[in-house]
N, C-alpha and C positions, 0 to 999 in steps of 0.2 A: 504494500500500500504506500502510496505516494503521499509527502504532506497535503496540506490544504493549498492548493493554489484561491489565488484571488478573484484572476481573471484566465479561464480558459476558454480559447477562441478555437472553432472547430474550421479549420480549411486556412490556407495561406497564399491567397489571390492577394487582389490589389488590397479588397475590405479586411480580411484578415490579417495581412501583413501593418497597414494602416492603423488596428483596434491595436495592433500588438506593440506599435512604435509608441502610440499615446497611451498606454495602461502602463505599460512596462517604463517609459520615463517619467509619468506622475508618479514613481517608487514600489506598484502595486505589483504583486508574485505575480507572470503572467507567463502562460504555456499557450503557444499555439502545435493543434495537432490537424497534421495533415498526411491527406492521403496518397497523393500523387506527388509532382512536381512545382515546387515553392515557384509560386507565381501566377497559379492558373493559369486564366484565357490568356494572358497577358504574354507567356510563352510562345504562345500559338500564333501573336500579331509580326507580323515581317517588320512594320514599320510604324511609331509611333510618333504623329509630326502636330497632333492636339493637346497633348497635356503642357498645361501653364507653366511656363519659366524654364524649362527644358526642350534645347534642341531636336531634333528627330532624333529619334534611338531606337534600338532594336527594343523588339519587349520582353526577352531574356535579358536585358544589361538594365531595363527599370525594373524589373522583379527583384535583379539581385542587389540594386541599388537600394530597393526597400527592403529584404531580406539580412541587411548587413545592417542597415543601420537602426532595424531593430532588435538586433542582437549585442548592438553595442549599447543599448538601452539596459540590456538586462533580460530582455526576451527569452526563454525558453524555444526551441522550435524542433518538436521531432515529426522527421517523416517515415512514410511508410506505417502510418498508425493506422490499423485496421479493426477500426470501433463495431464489435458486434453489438454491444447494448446503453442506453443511455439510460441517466436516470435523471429529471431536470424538477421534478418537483422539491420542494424543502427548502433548507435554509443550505443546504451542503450539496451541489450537483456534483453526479458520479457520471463514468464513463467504464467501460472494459474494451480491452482489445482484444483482438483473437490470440495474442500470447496472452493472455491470461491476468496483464497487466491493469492494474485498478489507477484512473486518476481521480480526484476531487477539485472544488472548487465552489465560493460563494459564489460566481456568477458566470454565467455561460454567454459565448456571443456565436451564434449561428452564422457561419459565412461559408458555408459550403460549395457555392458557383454553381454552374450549370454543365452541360455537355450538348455538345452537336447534336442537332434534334433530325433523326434519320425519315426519309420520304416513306421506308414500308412498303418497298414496290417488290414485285418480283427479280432475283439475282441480287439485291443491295447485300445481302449479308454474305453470298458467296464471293463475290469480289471485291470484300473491303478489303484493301492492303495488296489486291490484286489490279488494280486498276482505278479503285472507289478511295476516297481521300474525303476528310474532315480538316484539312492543314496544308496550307499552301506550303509556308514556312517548313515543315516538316519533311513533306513531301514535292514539293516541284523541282527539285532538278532531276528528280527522276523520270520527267519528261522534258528532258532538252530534245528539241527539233520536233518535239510531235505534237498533235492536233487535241487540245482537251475541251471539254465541256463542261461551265459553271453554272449551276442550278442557284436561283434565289435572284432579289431585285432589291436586297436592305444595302446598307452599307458595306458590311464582310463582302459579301458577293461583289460587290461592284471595288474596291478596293484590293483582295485578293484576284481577280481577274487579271486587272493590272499588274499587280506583282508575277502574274503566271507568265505574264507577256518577256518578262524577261529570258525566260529560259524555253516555254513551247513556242510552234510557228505561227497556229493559228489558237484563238480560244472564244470560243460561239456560248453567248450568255440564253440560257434559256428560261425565260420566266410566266409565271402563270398568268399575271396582269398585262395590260397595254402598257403600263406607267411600271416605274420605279418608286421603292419608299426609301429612296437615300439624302442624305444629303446632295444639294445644287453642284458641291463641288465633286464629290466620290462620281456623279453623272456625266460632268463634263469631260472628268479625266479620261472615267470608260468609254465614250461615246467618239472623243476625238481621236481615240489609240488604232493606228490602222490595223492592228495584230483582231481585233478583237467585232466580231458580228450578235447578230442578236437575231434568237425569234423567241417572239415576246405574244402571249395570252396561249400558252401550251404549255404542259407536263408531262414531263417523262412515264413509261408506263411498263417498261421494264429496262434489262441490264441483262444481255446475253452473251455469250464467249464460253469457248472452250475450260484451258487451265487460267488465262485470263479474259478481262474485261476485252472483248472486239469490238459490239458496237449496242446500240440503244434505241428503243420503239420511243417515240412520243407522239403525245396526242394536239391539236388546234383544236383549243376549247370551244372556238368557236363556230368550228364548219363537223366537228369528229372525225374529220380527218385523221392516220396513222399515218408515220412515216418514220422510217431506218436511218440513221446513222452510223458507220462507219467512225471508230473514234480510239483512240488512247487512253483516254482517262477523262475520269469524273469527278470533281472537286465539288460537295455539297455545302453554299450555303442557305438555310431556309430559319436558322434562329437556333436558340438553344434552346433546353427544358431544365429545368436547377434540378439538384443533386440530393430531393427531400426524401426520398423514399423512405429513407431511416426514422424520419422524424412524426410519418402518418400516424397517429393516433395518442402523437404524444404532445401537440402545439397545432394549433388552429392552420390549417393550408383551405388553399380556396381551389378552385375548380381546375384550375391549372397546375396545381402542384405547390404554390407559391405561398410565403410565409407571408400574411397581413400584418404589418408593423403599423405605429403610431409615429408621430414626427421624432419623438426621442428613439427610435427603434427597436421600441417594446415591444415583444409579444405576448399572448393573453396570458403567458405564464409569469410571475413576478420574479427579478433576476435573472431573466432569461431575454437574451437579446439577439437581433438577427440584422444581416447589411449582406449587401451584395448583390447578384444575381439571383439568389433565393427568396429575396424579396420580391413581393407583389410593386410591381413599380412600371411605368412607360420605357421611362429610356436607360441602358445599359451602355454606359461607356466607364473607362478606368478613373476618370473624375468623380462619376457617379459613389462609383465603388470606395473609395476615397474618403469621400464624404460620407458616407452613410458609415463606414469602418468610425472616421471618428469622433461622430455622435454617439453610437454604440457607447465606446470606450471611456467618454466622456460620462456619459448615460448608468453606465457599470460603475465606476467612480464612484458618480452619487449615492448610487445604491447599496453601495460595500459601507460608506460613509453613516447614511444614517439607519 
């Protein structure tokens, strides 16, 4: 059994990395436990040229930028923490891992992110890693010289397209709407890049190939029309879904999966707090996540206090 921590923060994205810089330097014992790779989606961004008072930078060198400095705080941070069960009610929140490991803490901050939200077509799950991609960054030089296909019309899509242009020869955005929901500038960038076409109010309808991805049915929503493409690869983006599964029937989610917060980032449970992409919330950028990380921790503060 582990002491009592003060503030323990479950995930270490932008909001979790953010709760753990400000709990941990207001003097308060703070662990953050995480599952994957310190930094979330933030990882996953090729290029980050919107956050305030910082140049473009990759979103692996701002992850680790926030990862350091709140370790220099006093931060705790262990990864690879594989939480089977929580316990968030009382005055003392437990956690266990699948080693066997028990943590505690007066207050919890939920920031667990989201993941790539998958279309559910036929062949996506056979040729994910075959052809099928969630990760430009990850994944695109593994199609230098060849022809890909970017599903979605938000920002990621229109943003990662462009980055894909770097390395494949052509990349045909295909979207379910006539319009775009991106930002003026993410549309201008994709729209002016000679690398990159569009057919726009269609949806993909399967993913066929041998040992890999060959090529792809999609549908014209509006005539139903079929038609085949020939293709290398498939880079999906169409949004994320957050990472609550664990949390169903222990803290109020809404119909989408998503944690309803109060402006302080309270949720219905007392000491118990939530930021990030697991929140009920419109817009999903690393400012956002930032921000809600450090009301949280602010929020937690108070509440260890009185």
């Amino acid at each position: 059994m582990e002491n009592i921590n003060d503030v323990m923060i479950i995930g270490g994205g932008a909001a979790g990395l953010t709760a753990g810089i400000y709990s941990s330097r207001a003097k308060l014992d703070t662990i953050i436990l995480n599952e994957g790779a310190v930094g979330g989606q933030m990882v996953l961004t090729e290029e980050i040229a919107n956050y305030p008072g910082v140049d473009i930078t990759k979103g692996y060198m701002l992850a680790n930028t926030m990862k350091m400095q709140a370790k220099s705080f006093g931060c705790k941070i262990k990864n690879s923490a594989n939480i089977v069960n929580y316990q968030l009610e009382g005055d003392v929140k437990s956690v266990e891992l699948k080693d066997g490991r028990t943590f505690q803490s007066r207050t919890i901050i939920l920031a667990p992110g989201g993941k790539p939200r998958s279309l559910n077509i036929p062949g996506e799950d056979k040729f994910k890693g075959s052809g099928i991609s969630y990760c430009a960054t990850c994944d695109g030089d593994f199609f230098t010289g060849k022809e890909l296909i970017v599903v979605g019309g938000g920002n990621s899509a229109l943003e990662e397209a462009v980055a894909l242009t770097t390395f494949a020869s052509k990349v045909t955005i295909i979207h379910q709407f006539d319009h775009f929901q991106a930002f003026e500038h993410a549309i201008q960038e994709a729209t002016k890049n000679p690398k990159i076409n569009f057919i726009m109010g269609s949806e993909l309808r399967s993913f066929e190939g041998d040992i890999s991805l060959e090529k792809v049915t999609y549908e014209n929503l509006g005539t139903g029309e079929m038609s085949e493409m020939k293709i290398d690869g498939v880079f999906i983006f169409v949004g994320y879904q957050p990472n609550t599964e664990p949390f169903k029937g222990l803290v109020t989610l809404n119909e989408r999966g998503e944690i309803p917060v109060d402006a302080d980032m309270k949720t219905n449970i007392p000491g118990v707090f939530a930021a990030g992409d697991c929140i009920a919330k419109k817009y999903r950028q690393i400012t956002t996540a930032v921000a809600e990380g450090t009301i949280a921790a602010l929020n937690a503060a108070e509440y260890i206090r009185s």
